[in-house]
C-alpha positions, 0 to 999 in steps of 0.5 A: 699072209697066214698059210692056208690049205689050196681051194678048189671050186667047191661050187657051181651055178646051175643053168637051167635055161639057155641064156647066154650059152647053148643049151645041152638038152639034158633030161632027168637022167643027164643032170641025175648023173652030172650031180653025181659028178659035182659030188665027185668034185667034193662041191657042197653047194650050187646056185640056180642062176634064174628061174626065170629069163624073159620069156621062159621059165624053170616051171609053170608060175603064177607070176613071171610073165613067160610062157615058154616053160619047163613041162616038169618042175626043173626047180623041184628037180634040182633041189631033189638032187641036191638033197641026194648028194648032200648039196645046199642051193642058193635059189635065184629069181626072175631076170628079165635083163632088158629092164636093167639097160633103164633107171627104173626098174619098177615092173622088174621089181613087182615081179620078183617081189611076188616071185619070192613069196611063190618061191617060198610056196612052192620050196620053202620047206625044202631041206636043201634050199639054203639061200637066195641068189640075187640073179641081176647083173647090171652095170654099176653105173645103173645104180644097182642098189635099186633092184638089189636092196628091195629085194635083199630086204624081202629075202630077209622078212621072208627068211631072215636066216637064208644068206643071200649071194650075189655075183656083180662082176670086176668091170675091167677093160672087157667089161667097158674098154675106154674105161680108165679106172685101176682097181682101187678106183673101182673098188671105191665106187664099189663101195659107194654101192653098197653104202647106198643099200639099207640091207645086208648081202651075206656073200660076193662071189665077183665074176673073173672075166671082165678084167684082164686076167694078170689083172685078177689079182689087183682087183681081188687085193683091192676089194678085200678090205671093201667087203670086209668094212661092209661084212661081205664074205668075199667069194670068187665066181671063176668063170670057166668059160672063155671070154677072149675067144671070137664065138660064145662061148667055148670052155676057158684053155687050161693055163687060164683056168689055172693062174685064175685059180692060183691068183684067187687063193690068197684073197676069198673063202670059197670058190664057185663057177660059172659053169660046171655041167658046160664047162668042166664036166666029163659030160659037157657037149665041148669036147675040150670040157671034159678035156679041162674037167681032167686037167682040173681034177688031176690038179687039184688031187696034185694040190691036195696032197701039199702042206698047207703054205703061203701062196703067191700073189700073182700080179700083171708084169 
């Protein structure tokens, strides 16, 4: 494998709503400091996760059904900041969640469908709206080229040059615990996936945390060749969050968040995470988030001044 320089996490998501995480009540001054931070970090670009969750949305809409709403237009916010620091975002859309546990997802579909031409609205003319996120999660089982593929082709009538992104997770024993399947048995129904769309999705950044972490690098080596076969820059969504601890959820300890970097690097283009202004960020609410962001920064300054080299394929013992 050729020699290539060390990646760090050039990208974050943004979590504009409290989900499945806690809130951090930040205001205006709060996120203008904390993109400061993400130039800081030499990122380029960032992805709002969902305008919309359920009830509540990221500003006054016509058209998702949620009446809990941003007073400002958090939306507009973040693209402003994004342009202040030089950042490109990915735009996400409606995620009502519950539809997703059904066979059919037409309501969902309707609502998004409308949403993207409000999005385009509103901040089509936005310098630094540069893509769309696709905000669903659902189990592959699902067949989730139902919601994704009339939605990718929209995206693409609407604004055939904006990318499109997408974030489907490594289903692993987290993920579904009487599952059996190895890494190469999960790439293949993968695939089967994306031969089912009609549209192209431009960048897969998969989620970490649902496989075992000395797993990391079997299912990476497995998906490389099905993304390439369907033109698939491949991504790492590395998730800097801890999936093994009993509460939800605190930051990732250290010598995770390192091996899962260090695993990654033969395998993807670019780096995101899920999520920095929680999770590795000098202004998280965790204390042992602003311990993580400078045991990162630390490390990858330490990195950056290598040569470039080969770097190790970590796998499990």
């Amino acid at each position: 494998m050729k020699a290539k320089p060390f990646q760090a996490i050039t990208g974050t998501f943004l979590d504009g709503l409290a989900c499945d995480v806690p809130s951090q009540n930040w205001g205006p001054k709060e996120w203008r400091r904390q993109f400061d931070v993400f130039k800081e970090m030499r990122m380029d670009t960032v992805v709002i996760i969902r305008v919309g969750w359920r009830d509540m949305a990221m500003y006054e809409s016509r058209v998702m059904p949620a009446p809990v709403r941003e007073p400002d237009d958090l939306v507009q916010f973040f693209l402003d900041q994004a342009q202040r620091v030089g950042l490109r975002l990915y735009m996400g859309v409606y995620d009502n969640s519950d539809d997703l546990r059904r066979p059919a997802w037409d309501s969902e579909i309707a609502v998004n469908l409308d949403l993207l031409d409000e999005i385009l609205e509103r901040y089509g003319n936005h310098p630094a709206f540069h893509g769309w996120y696709l905000s669903h999660e659902p189990d592959l089982t699902l067949e989730p080229w139902r919601i994704w593929d009339p939605l990718v082709a929209k995206m693409r009538r609407l604004t055939a040059k904006r990318p499109i992104l997408f974030s489907p997770r490594f289903e692993g024993r987290k993920w579904r615990s009487e599952s059996r399947e190895t890494p190469k048995e999960y790439a293949a129904r993968f695939d089967r996936v994306l031969s089912g769309m009609t549209n192209h999705i431009d960048h897969a950044a998969f989620m970490d945390g649902h496989c075992g972490i000395t797993e990391l690098g079997d299912y990476a080596a497995a998906m490389g060749p099905v993304l390439q076969k369907h033109a698939i820059e491949f991504w790492s969504n590395l998730e800097t969050f801890d999936r093994d601890m009993p509460i939800r959820f605190p930051p990732i300890d250290w010598l995770k968040m390192r091996h899962k970097l260090e695993s990654i690097q033969p395998y993807v283009t670019k780096i995101i995470t899920f999520e920095a202004a929680h999770f590795l960020s000098p202004y998280s609410m965790w204390d042992s988030g602003r311990h993580l962001f400078r045991r990162y920064m630390s490390y990858v300054e330490a990195q950056r001044s290598i040569p470039a080299r080969r770097l190790p394929v970590r796998r499990k013992p």
